[in-house]
C-alpha positions in Angstrom: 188.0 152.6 22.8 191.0 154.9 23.1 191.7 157.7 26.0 189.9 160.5 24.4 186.2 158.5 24.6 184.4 159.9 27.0 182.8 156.9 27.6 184.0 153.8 29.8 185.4 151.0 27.3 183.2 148.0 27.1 182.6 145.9 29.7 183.9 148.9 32.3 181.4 150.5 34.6 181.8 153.8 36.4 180.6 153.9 40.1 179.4 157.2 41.8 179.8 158.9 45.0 176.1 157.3 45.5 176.8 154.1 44.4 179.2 153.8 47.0 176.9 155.4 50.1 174.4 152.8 49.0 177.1 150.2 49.4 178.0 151.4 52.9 174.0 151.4 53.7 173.9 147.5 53.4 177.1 146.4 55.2 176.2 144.4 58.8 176.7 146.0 61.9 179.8 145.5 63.4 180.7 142.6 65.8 180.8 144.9 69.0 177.3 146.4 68.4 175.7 143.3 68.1 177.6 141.5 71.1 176.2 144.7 72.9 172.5 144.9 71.2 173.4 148.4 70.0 172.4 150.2 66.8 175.3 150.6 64.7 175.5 153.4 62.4 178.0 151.7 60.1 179.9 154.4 59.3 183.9 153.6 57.8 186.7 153.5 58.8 185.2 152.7 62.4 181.5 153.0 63.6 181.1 156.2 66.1 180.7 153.0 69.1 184.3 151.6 68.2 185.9 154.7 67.3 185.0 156.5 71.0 186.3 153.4 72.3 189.4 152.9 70.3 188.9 149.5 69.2 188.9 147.8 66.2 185.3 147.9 64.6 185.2 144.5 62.9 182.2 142.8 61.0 181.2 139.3 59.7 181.3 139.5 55.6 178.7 136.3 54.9 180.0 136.4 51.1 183.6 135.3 51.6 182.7 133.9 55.6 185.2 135.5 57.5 185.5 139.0 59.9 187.2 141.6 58.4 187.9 145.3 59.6 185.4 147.8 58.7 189.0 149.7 57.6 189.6 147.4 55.0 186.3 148.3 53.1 187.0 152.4 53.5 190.7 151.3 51.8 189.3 149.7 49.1 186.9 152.4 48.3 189.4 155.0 48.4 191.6 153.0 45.5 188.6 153.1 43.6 187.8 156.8 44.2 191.7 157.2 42.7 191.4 155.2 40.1 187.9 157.3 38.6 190.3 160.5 39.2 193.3 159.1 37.2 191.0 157.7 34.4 189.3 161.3 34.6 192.5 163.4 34.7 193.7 160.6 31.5 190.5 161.5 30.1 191.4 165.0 29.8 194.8 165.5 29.2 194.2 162.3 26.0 197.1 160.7 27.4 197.4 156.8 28.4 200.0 156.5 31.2 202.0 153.5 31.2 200.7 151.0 33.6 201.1 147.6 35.4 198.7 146.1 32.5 202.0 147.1 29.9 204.5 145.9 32.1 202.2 142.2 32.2 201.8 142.1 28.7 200.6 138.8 27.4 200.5 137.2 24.4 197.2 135.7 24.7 194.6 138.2 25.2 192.0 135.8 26.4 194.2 135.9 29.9 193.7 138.7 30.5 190.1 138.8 31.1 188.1 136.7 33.7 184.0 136.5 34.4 184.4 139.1 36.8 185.6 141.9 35.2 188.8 141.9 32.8 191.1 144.6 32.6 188.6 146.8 34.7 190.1 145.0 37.5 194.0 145.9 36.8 195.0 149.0 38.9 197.5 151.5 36.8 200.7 152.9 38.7 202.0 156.5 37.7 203.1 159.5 39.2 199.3 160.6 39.9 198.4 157.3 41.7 199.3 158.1 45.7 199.0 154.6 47.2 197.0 151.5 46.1 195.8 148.6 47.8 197.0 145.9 45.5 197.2 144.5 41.9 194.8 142.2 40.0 197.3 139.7 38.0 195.7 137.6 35.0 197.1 134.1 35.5 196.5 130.9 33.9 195.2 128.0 36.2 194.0 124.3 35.8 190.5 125.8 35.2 191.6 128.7 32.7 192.4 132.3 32.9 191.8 134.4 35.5 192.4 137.1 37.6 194.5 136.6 41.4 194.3 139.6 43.7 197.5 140.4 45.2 197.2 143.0 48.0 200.1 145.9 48.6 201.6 144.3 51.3 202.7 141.1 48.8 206.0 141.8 47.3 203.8 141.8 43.1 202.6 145.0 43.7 206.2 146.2 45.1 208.0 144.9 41.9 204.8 146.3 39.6 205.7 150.1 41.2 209.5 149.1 40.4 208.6 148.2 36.9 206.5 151.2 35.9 209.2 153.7 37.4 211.7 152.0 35.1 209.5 151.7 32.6 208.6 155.7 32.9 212.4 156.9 32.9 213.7 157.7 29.8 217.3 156.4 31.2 215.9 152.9 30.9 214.6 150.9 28.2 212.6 147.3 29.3 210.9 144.8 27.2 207.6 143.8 28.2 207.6 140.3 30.6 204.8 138.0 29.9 202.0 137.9 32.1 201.7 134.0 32.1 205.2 133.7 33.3 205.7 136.7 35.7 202.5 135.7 37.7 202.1 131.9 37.4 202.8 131.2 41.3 202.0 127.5 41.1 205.1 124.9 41.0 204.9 121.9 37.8 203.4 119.0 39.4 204.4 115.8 39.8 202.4 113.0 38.3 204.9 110.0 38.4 204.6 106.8 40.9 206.7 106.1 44.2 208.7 102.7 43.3 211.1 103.4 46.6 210.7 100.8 49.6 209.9 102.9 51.9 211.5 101.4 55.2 211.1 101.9 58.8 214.3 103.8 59.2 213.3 105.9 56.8 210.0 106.8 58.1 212.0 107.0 61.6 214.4 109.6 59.7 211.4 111.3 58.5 210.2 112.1 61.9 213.0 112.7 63.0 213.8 115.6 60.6 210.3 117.2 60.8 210.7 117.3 64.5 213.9 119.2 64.5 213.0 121.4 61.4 208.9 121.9 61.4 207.9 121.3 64.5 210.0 124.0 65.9 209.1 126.6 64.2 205.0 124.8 64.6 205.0 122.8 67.5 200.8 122.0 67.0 201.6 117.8 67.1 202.0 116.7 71.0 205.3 115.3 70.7 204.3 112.0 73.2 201.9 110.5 70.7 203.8 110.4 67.5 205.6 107.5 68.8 202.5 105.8 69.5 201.5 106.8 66.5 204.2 105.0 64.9 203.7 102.0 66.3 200.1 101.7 65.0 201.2 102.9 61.6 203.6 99.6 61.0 200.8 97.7 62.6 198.5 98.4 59.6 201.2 98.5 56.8 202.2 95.4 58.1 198.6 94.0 58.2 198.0 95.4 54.4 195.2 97.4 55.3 193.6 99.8 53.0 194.0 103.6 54.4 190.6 104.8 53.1 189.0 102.2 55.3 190.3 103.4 58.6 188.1 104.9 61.7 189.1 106.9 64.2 192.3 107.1 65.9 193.9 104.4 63.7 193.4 107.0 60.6 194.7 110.1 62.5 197.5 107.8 63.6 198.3 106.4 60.0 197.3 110.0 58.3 200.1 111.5 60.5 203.0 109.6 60.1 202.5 109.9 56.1 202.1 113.6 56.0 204.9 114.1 57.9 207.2 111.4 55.8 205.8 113.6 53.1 206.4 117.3 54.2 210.0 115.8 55.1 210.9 114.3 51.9 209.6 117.3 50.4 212.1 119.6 52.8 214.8 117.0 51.8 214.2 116.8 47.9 215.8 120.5 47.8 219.1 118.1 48.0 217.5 115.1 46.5 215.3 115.3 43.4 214.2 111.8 43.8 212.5 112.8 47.4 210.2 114.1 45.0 208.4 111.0 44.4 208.8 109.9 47.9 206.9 112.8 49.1 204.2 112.4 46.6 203.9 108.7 47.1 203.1 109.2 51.0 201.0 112.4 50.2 198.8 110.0 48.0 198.8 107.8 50.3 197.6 110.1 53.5 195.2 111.7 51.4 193.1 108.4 51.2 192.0 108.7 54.7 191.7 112.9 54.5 187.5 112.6 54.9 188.3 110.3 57.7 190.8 112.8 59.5 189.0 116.0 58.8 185.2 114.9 59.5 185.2 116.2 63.4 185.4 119.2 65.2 188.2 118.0 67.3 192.0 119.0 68.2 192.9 115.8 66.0 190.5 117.2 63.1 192.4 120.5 63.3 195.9 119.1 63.2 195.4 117.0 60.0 194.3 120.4 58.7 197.6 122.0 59.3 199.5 118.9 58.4 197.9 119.9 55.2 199.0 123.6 55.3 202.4 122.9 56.4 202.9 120.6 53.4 201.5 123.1 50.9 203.7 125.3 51.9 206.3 122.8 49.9 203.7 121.5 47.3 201.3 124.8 46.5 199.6 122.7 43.9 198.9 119.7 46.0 195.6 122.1 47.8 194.0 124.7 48.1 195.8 126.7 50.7 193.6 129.3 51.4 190.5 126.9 51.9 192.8 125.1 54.5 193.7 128.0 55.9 189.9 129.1 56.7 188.8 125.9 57.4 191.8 125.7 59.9 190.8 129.1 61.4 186.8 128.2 61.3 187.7 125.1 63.4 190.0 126.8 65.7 187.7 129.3 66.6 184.9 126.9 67.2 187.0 125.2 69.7 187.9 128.4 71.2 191.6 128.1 70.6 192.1 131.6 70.5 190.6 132.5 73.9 191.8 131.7 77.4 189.1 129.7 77.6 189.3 126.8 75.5 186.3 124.9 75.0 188.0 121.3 75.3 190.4 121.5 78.5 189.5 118.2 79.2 190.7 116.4 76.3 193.4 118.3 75.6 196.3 120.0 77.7 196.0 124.0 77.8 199.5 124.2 76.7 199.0 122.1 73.6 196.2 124.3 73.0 198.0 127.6 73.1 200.8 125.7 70.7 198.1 124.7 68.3 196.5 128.0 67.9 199.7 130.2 68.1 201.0 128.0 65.1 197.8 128.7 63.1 197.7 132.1 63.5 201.8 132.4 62.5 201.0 130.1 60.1 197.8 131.8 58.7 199.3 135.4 59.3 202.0 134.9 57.3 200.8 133.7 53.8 197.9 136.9 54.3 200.5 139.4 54.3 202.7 137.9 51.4 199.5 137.7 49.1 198.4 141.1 50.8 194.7 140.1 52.1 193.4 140.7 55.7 194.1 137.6 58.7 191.0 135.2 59.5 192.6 136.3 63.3 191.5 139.4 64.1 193.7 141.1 67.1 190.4 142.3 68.8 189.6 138.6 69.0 192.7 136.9 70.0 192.9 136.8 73.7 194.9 133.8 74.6 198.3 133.9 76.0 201.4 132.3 74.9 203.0 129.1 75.5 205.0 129.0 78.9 208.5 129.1 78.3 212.2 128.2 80.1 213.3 131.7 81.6 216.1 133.3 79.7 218.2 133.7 82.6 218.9 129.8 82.5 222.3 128.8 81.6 221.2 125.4 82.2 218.9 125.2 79.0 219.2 122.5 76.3 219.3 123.0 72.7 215.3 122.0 72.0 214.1 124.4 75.1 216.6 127.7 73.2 214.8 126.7 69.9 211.6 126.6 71.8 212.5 130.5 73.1 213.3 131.3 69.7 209.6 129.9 68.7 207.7 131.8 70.8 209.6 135.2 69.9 209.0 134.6 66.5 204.9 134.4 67.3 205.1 137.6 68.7 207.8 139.3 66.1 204.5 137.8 64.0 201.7 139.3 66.4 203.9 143.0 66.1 203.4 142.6 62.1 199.8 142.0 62.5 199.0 145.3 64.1 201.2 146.9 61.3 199.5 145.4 58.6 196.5 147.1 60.3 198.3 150.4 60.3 200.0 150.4 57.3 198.1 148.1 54.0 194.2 148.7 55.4 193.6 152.4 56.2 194.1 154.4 52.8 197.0 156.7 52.6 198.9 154.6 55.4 202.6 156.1 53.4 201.9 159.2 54.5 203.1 158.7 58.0 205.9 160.9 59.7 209.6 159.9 61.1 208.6 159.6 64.4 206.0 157.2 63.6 208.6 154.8 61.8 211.0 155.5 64.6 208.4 154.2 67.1 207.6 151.0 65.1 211.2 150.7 64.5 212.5 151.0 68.0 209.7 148.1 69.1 211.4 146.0 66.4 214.6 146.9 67.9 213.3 145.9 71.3 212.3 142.7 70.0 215.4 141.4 68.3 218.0 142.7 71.6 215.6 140.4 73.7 215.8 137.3 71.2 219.7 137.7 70.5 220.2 137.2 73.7 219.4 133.9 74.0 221.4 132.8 71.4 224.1 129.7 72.3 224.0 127.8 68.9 222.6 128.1 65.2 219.4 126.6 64.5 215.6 126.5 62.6 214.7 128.6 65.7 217.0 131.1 65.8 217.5 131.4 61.8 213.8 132.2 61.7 213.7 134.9 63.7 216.6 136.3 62.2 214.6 136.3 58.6 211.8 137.2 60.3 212.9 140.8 61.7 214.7 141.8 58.7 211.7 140.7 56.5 209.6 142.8 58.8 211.6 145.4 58.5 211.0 145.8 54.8 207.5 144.6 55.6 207.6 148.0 57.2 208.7 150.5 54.5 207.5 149.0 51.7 204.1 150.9 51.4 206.7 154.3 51.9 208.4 153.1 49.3 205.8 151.9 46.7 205.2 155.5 47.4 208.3 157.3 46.9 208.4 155.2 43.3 205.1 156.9 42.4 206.4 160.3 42.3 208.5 161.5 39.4 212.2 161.8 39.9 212.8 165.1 39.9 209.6 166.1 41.9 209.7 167.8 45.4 208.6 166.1 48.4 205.3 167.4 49.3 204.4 168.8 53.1 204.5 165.7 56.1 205.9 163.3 53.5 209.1 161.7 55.0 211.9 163.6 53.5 214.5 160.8 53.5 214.5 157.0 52.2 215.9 154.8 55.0 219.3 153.1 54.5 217.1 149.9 55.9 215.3 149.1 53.2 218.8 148.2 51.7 220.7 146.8 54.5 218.4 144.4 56.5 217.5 143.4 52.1 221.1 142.5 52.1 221.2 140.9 55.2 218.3 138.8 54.2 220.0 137.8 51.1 222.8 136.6 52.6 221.0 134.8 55.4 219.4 132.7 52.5 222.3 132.2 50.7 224.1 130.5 53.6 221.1 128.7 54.3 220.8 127.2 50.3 224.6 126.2 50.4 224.7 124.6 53.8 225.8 121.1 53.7 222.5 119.0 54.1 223.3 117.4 57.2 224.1 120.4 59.2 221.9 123.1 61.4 221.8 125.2 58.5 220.6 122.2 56.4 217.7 120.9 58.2 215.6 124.6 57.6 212.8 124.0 55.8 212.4 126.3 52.4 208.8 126.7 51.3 207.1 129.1 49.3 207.2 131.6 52.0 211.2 131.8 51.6 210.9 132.1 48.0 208.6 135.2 48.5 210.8 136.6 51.3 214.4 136.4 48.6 212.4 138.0 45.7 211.2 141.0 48.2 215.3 141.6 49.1 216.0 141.5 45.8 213.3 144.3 45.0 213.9 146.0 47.6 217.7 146.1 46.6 216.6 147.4 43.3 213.9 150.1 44.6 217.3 151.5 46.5 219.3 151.1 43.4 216.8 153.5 41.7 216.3 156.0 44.2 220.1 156.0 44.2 220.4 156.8 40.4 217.7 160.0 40.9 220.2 161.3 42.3 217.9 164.0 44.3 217.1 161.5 47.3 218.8 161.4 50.8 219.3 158.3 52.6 219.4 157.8 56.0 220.2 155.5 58.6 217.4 155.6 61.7 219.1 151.9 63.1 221.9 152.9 65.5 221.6 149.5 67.4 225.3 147.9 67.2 224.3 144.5 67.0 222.0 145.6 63.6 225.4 147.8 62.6 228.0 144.6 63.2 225.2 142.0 60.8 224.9 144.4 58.4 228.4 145.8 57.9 229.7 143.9 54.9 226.2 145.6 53.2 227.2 148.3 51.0 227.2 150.1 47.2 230.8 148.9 47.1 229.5 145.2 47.1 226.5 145.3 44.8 227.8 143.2 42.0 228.7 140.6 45.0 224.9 141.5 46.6 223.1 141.3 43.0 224.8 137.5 41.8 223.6 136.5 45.3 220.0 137.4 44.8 220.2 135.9 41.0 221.3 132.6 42.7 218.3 132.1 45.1 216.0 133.4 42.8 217.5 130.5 39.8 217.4 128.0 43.3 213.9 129.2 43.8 213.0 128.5 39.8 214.6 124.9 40.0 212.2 124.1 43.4 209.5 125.9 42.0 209.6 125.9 38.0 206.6 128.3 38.2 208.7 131.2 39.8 210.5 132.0 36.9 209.2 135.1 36.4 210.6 136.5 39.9 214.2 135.9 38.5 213.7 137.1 35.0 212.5 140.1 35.9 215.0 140.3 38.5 217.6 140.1 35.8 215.7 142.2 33.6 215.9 144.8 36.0 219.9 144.4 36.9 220.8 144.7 33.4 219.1 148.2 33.4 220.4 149.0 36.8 223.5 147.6 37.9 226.1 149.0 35.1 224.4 152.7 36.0 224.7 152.2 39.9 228.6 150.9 39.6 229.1 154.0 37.0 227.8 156.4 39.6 229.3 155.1 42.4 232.9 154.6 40.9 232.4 158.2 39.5 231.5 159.7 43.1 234.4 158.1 44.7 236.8 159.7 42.2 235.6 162.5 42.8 235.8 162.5 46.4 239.5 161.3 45.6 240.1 164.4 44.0 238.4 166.8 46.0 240.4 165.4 49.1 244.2 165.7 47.4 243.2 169.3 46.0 
């Protein structure tokens, strides 16, 4: 059915301002009501009770088992409300805009369609579209096609607002990326056999490199038992025991020592292909005890979990991250991790406790906000403190307790994105805040970084992460001002209380990232540099620079936007100085590299660097013409 039917295509159902109020009518109260055996009135964004006392109205959604801000429901409506009007106003005017569904095309049209809704599901981006809450992507999975949700916080739904604006212009012309390529996340798996002896030193090497990679940046494991554990692992290899036999603590103590041998030749294999089998050989091998390991609600119970986690992060294929990331969260909330509480002081120290949970919720955090979907952690719920830590002013500290500083800065650098996830991807129309909103957000960020640069005496996992970690947040930041400033049309004027600049940011601290990585991907193996573990999560952080890179190159070429910079710290001014127009070509070959490295890892990210090149051939040539053309000019307005 084309876009002068006045009827919703097949398989498409229109939902009414009713429809919706008899949605509201049958959500739960909120968690605060019923803690308080109050009536709620379950009003959105925030019951009346919640919103007099400025606090998060949070409720229990028994469908997917997990508390979620009543915001998020009012955010999704109001996408739906915007998509009715723009199929409406299409309607009308018998146009069909261009939208992400072009820019995805697929060759098969089966994949495009799931049991819950085909196309229906796939939000268009055009000029009339203000601010979305994410994408649906068709992708093709073990068990067919389907849809994945990506919310606007991942970096998808940035590159699908980059996309349609090229793919609007007139300057531009862009073939269609397939679907199946663009949006297939998952790495090729590995099905081979280990036939490597694996020996004791290498086991010990294992450990060794998890320790000083992993377990700083997730220190869950309590360091004083993995040597014990050790010792009872070679006492059953030796004995020729069978792993899915084991009870108790000897199957916690054998399960650990292979995960980790595992999640360490899988850090390695980024230098060593063969690692690859190594890793899969021990993963195999630790999974035949998993039921054993993951059958009690116990400290022990929750740390095979994130063993788990922490080696998806490497092998996405290997699990199902996001049911061991709510399992993870269901357990740690039972035992009352996140409280000052705890419910099992007596088995386990308080400080390991705080450790454990502060590692989930970074952790868990983390992969939310690069898919775009809300935390399982709740800041209204999360009352314990952190870990305690060597004071700063020490100049006798050793190298583990400055990566240890470093670890805890980068939980609350994490703990500061939470609450702007809240502020920015949930409530609707969260683009549409002022200067000295950013300016506030920015200056905590600031804040942040001047008290973790300080502590710096050496390069390490500890103090590379939080370096990625603030510039990352700071795109984290702009993005949804962004994703807006690329729905307008070029030549349009910036309506009243819309920011009236784009941030120089969003282009240096992208640069800044790049480079970070690139060092990081041609370190020798055995240095500092060399032992920092690239998972997924990098791969999602390099193709968000390199978007980000490319939203600035556009904005550039409108040729009507102003830029600038709102960073006047000089530590931020000194790491970002070699970040300029001038270097672009230099900036652009960098982000091609990772993006090619981040293919090779993961064959399943292709689509990240071909549309990344894609989007460079378009761009680059017009940016250098500009910019060359400006400076001549500049040249001969000066000697006139």
């Amino acid at each position: 059915m084309d876009a002068h039917s006045p009827d919703p295509p097949p398989g498409q159902t229109t939902l009414s301002v009713s429809d919706f109020s008899k949605a509201l009518k049958t959500l739960p109260s909120c968690q605060r009501c019923q803690q308080g055996r109050r009536k709620c009135d379950t009003l959105i964004p925030s019951c009346s009770r919640c919103a007099r006392a400025k606090e998060e109205c949070l409720f229990y959604d028994h469908a997917l088992k997990q508390v979620l801000p009543r915001s998020y429901i009012h955010s999704l409506i109001k996408s739906a409300e915007n998509l009715q009007r723009q199929i409406a106003d299409n309607r009308k005017i018998g146009q069909k805009p261009y939208s992400p569904r072009d820019t995805l095309t697929t060759p098969n049209p089966q994949a495009a369609h799931s049991s819950s809704g085909g196309d229906s599901s796939i939000i268009p981006v055009n000029s009339s579209v203000q601010h979305q809450t994410g994408f649906h992507f068709p992708v093709t999975t073990h068990d067919g096609p389907t849809l994945r949700y990506f919310g606007s916080s991942s970096v998808f739904s940035l590159a699908v607002h980059i996309m349609t604006r090229v793919r609007n212009s007139a300057m531009f012309s862009l073939p269609p990326i397939n679907s199946a390529i663009l949006t297939d996340m998952e790495p090729s798996d590995f099905h081979g056999g280990c036939d490597c002896t694996i020996t004791k030193s290498m086991v010990e090497r294992s450990l060794e490199l998890y320790m000083d990679s992993i377990h700083v940046l997730y220190p869950f494991l309590d360091e004083s038992t993995v040597l014990s554990d050790l010792e009872d692992y070679w006492d059953i290899q030796s004995s020729g025991i069978d792993p899915s036999g084991l009870k108790g603590h000897r199957a916690h103590h054998f399960f650990r020592i292979k995960i980790i041998a595992a999640i360490a030749s899988a850090s390695r294999s980024r230098y060593n292909a063969s690692r690859i089998a190594c890793d899969h050989g021990c993963y195999v091998e630790a999974t035949k005890c998993i039921a054993e390991v993951t059958s009690e609600v116990s400290a022990d119970s929750l740390r095979a979990l994130m063993l788990l986690i922490v080696y998806c992060l490497f092998r996405p294929r290997k699990g199902d991250i996001w049911r061991l990331l709510d399992y993870a969260c269901r357990l740690c909330l039972e035992l009352g991790y996140h409280t000052e509480l705890g419910s099992d002081s007596c088995i386990i120290d308080r400080e390991q406790q705080k450790k454990i949970f502060w590692s989930l919720y970074t952790l868990e955090n983390i992969v939310s906000q690069l898919f775009g979907r809300p935390s399982d952690f709740p800041d209204a719920i999360v009352t314990t403190e952190y870990p305690a830590s060597s004071p700063t002013e020490s100049a006798e500290l050793n190298a583990v307790q400055i990566q240890s500083l470093f670890t805890v800065q980068h939980w609350k650098l994490v703990s500061i994105r939470s609450k702007l996830f809240t502020e920015l991807y949930l409530p609707n129309g969260a683009a549409y805040r002022d200067m000295s909103w950013y300016q506030k957000r920015l200056n905590t960020l600031d804040a942040w970084y001047a008290e973790t640069i300080k502590t710096v005496a050496l390069v390490g996992v500890g103090e590379l992460t939080c370096t990625v970690a603030f510039h990352a947040t700071i795109l984290f930041l702009f993005q949804p001002l962004v994703m807006d400033l690329l729905c307008r049309p070029a030549d349009s004027n910036t309506p009243p209380g819309r920011m009236q600049f784009v941030p120089e940011e969003i282009f240096l601290s992208a640069g800044r990232l790049v480079e970070v990585y690139e060092e990081i991907v041609q370190a020798p193996r055995n240095g500092a540099l060399g032992t920092y573990p690239m998972t997924f999560m990098s791969a999602h952080y390099i193709f968000l620079a390199s978007m980000m890179i490319k939203a600035y190159c556009l904005f550039y070429l409108d040729g009507n936007t102003t830029f600038h910079r709102t960073l006047s710290d000089p530590k931020y001014i000194q790491e970002t100085g070699s970040i300029d127009l001038e270097n672009i070509c230099r900036i652009s070959n960098s982000c091609l590299i990772l993006l090619t490295f981040c293919h090779e890892k993961w064959p399943g990210l292709v689509g990240m660097r071909d549309v990344y090149r894609q989007l460079s051939d378009q761009l680059l040539k017009r940016v250098l013409q500009k910019y060359h053309a400006e400076g001549a000019q500049s040249v001969g307005t000066h000697g006139a």
